[in-house]
N, C-alpha and C positions, 0 to 999 in steps of 0.2 A: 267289719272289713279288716284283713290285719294291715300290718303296717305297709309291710310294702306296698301292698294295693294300692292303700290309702297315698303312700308315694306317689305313684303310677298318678292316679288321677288326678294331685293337682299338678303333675306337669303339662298332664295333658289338656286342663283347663286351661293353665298359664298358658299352654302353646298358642291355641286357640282365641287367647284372649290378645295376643299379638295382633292377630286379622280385624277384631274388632275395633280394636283403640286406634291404630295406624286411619283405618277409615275414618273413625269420626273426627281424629287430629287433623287426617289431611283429607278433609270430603273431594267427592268429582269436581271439578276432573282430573283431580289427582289421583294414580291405581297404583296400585303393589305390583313392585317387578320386580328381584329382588336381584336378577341381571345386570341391570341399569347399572352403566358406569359411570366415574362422577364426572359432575357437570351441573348448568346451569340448571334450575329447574328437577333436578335428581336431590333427596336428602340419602343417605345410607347410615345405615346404624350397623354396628355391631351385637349380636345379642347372648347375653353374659346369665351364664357361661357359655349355654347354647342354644339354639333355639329348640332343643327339644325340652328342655327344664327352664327357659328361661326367666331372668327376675328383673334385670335391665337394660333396654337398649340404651346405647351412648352412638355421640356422632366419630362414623367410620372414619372418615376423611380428613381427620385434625386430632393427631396422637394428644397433643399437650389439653385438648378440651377434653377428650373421652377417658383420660386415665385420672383428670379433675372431676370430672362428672363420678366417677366409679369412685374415688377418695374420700369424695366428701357427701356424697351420697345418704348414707348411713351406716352406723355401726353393727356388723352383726351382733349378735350375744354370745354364739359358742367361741371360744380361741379356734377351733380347727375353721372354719367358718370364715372368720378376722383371717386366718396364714391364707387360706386359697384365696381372699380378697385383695389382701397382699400383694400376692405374686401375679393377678392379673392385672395388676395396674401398674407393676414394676413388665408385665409386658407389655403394655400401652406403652409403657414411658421410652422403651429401650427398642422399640420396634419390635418385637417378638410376638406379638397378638397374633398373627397370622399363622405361627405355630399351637399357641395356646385357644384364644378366640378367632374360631376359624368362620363361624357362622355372621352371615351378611341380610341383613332386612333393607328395601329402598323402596321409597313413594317416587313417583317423576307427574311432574306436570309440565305445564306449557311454559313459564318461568318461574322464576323463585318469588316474585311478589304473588301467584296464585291466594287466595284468600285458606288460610291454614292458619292452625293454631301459631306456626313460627312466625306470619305474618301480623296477626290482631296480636300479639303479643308483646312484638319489636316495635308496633305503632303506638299502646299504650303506654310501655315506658321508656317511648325514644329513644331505644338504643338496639344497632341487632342483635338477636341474641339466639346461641344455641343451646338446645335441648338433650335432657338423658329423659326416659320414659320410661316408668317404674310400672314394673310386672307382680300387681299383688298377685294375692292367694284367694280362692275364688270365695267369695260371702254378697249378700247383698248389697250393702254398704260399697261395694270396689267401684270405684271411678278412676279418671284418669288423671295420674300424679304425675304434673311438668315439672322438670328440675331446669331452672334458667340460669344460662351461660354467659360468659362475655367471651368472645374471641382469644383473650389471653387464658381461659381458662375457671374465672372466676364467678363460685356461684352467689347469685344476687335475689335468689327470690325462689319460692317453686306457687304452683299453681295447680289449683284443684278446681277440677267443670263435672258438673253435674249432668247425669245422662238420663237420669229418669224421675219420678217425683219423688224419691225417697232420694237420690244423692241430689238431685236440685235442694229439698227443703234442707240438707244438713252440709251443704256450701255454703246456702243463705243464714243456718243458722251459726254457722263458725263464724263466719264475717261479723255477725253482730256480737258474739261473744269477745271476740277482740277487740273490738272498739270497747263494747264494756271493760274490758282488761284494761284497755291503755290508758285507765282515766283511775284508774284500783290504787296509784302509785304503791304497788307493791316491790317490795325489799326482797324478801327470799325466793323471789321467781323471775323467770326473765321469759314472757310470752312472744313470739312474733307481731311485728307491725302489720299494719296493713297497707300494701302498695298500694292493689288497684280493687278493685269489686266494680264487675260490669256484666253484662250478656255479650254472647256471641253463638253468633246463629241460635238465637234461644238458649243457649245453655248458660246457667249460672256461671262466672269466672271470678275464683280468688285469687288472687296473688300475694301473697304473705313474705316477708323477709326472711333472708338464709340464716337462720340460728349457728352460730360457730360450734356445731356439734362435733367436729373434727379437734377440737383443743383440747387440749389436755385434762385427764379427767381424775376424781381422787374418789374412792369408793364411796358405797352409799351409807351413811349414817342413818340409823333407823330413825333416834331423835331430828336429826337436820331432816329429814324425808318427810316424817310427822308435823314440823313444821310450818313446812312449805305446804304440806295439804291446809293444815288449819287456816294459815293466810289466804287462800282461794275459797274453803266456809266464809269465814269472814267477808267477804269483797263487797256484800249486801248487806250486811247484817246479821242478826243470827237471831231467833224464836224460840218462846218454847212453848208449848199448847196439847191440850189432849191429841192423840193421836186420830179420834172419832171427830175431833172437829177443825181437824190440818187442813189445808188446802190440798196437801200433796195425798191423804189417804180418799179425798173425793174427786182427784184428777187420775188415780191408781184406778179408783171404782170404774172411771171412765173408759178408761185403757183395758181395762179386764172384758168389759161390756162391747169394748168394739172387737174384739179379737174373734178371728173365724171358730166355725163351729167344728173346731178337729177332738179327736182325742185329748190331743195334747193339753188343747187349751182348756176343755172341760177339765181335764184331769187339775190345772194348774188356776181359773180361775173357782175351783169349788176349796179347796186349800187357801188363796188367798182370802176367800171370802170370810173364810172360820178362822183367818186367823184377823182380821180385820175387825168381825164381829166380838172375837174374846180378847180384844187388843183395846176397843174405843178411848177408855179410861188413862191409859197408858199417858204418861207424861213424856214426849222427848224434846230435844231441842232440834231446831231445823236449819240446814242453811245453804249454800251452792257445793256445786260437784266439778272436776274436771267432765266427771263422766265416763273418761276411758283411761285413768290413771295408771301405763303398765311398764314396765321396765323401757320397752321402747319404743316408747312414747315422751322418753325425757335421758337429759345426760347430764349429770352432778357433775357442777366445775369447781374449783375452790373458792370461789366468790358467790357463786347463785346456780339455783337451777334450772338446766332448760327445758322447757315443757310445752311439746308441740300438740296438734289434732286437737283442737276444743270444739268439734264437730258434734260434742251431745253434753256442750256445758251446761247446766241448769242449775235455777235456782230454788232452794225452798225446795230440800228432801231432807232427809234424818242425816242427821251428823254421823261422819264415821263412813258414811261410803265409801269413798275413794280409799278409804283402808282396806277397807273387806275387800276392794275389787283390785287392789293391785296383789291383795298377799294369792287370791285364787288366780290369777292372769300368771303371774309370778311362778308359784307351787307346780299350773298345769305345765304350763307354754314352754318357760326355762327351765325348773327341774326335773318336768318331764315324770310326774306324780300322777296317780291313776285320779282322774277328776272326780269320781263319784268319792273318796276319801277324803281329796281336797276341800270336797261341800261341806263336809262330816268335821273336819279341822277347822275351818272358817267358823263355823257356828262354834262348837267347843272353847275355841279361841276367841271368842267376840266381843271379852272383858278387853283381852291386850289390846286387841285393834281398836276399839272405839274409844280407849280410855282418855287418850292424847286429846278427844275433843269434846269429851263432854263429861259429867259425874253420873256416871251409870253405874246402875247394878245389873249384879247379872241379866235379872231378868228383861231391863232396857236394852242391855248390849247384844241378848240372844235377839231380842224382837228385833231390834239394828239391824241383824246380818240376815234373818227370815225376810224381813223387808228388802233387803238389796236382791235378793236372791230369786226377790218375785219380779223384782223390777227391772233385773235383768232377762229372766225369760217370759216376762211380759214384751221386752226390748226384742228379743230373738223370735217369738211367735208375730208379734209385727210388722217385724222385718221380713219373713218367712226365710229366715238363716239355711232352713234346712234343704227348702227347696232350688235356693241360689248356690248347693254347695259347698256350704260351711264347715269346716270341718269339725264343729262342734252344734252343730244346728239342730241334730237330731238329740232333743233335749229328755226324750224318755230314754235313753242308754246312760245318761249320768246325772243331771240334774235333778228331774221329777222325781223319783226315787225317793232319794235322802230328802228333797222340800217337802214333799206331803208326810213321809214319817216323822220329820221333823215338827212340821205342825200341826200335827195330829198330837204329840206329846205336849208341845205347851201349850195346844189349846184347853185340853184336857187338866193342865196341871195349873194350881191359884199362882207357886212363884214361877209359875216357865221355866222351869227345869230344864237346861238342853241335856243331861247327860241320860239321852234313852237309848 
């Protein structure tokens, strides 16, 4: 698909996923009008930039909450990205939206206590509160991400509901990985609290604390970076054990065996399997993961790091993953590096990345990032990324490739040579 296309479609996903999220935030008898003028019973959002590319709605009706909602929001990554985010919340502030954000979204119901997410929300942390509603990009994984208001503007929490059994089990599994944090007393990290964790209407509900991601920020230091990962290894403990007798290469074995019977998977678990099988002996050490460790997914303050989504924290994998997976997340996403080379860098590179946590040679450090690499599109076969979407889903255009020539060479070779 070229680029553009690939543009095109996920606006047109995000468009559409506007229709979906609005329903399940505000079920019947609430309906989409987008007419609806405000009043009792009416919510109306603005949708930023538009509603044909849209990424967040914010509440229409109250400048000083929606141009807070869009501030504090998130950071983008590019500078041009950060100026147009800029200048739509200096149109918020000064009334000018209507020139700039001209696009209108609105639910109406019978009144405003109707049972909706703004309702079971306001009742669990007694206080009312309004909403901005983030417009990811379409992947399995997408759920819907509440940003919570206070009337003056002020955000105090956001909230993530799970809509189906894979973003049900990875709400319930962030919840617990935060409590596990909160108790970590770690120094170089600063994770979200946990407000609230409940059901509503069936659906998983987190509410996690607003991380001051809007403060001032000092760049990222590779060492301070390294660090901060080591301290979340650490949080359990840390192992070391043949790789043939881990717990994590027989919970791997498992995950490869439940995976559907496509090409794909064929293609990726007959590779893992050989590198598995020429690996057992293999000494590494083991220990937890954020999981999704990537540029933004955290913001370097001058006292600590903030590091949000622990939605696939675990424990007890090879040390050095959250390195391998932020420098490929990093390489593709922000500089915009062709991924199939990226794969080919990360491996090559697997001495630098993994050194900060363990004493590896090369040949541990290659097996390191072969392993991450299974583990992540073991994670994307799963999840079926490609089917919901993804824009990286279809993992035989870049991934499969470079992994199976990759361990095709060190299975093949005594010291695991990556340079084939």
């Amino acid at each position: 698909m070229t680029v553009n296309g690939a543009a095109f479609n996920d606006a047109a996903r995000r468009a559409q996923y506007v229709n979906e999220v609005l329903s399940l935030l505000f079920p019947a008898p609430w309906r989409r009008d987008d007419t609806a003028a405000h009043g009792p019973g009416t919510v109306r959002m603005i949708a930023v930039p538009n509603i044909r590319r849209p990424r967040l709605l914010v509440p229409a009706d109250e400048p000083r909450v929606a141009a807070a909602a869009l501030a504090r929001y998130a950071r983008p990554q590019a500078r041009m990205a950060r100026l147009k985010r800029d200048a739509a919340v200096l149109a918020l502030r000064t009334g000018a939206s209507r020139l700039l954000l001209r696009d209108r979204v609105a639910v109406t119901g019978p009144d405003p206590e109707t049972d909706s997410i703004v309702a079971y929300l306001s009742g669990v942390l007694d206080t009312p509160v309004r909403i901005g509603i983030d417009i990811g990009p379409a992947r399995a994984n997408r759920k819907p991400v509440v940003q919570l208001l206070t009337r003056l503007g002020q955000t105090i929490g956001f909230a993530k509901i799970g809509v189906n059994d894979l973003t049900q089990r990875l709400v319930a599994d962030e919840t617990d990985a935060l409590e596990r944090l909160a108790k970590a007393e770690l120094t170089a990290v600063t994770v979200p609290a946990v407000r609230h964790a409940g059901i509503w209407r069936e659906h998983n509900v987190l509410v996690q604390q607003a991380l001051p991601i809007w403060a001032d920020r000092v760049p990222v230091h590779p060492g301070r970076l390294a660090a901060a990962m080591r301290e979340i290894a650490h949080v359990d403990g840390t192992t070391e054990a043949p790789l043939g007798a881990s717990g994590y290469a027989a919970r791997l074995r498992e995950r490869l065996a439940a995976l559907d019977d496509t090409p794909d998977a064929r293609e990726l678990r007959a590779a893992a399997l050989a590198l598995l099988d020429a690996s057992g002996d293999d000494v590494l050490g083991f220990g937890a993961w954020h999981g999704d460790w990537a540029p933004w997914n955290m913001a370097v303050l001058a006292q600590t790091l903030l590091v949000w989504d622990w939605e696939r924290f675990t424990l007890d994998v090879p040390l050095g993953f959250d390195a391998v997976h932020y420098r490929l997340q990093h390489d593709i996403v922000v500089a915009h590096r062709d991924p199939s080379a990226v794969v080919d860098h990360c491996i090559a590179h697997a001495g630098d990345l993994v050194a900060p946590f363990t004493q590896a040679t090369p040949r541990r450090a290659g097996l390191t990032a072969l392993l991450y690499l299974i583990d992540l599109a073991t994670r994307y076969l799963t999840d079926r990324q490609a089917e919901a979407g993804a824009a990286l889903g279809a993992l035989g255009t870049w991934l499969l490739p470079v992994l199976v020539r990759r361990v095709s060479a060190f299975a093949s070779s005594p010291e695991g040579n990556q340079q084939c």
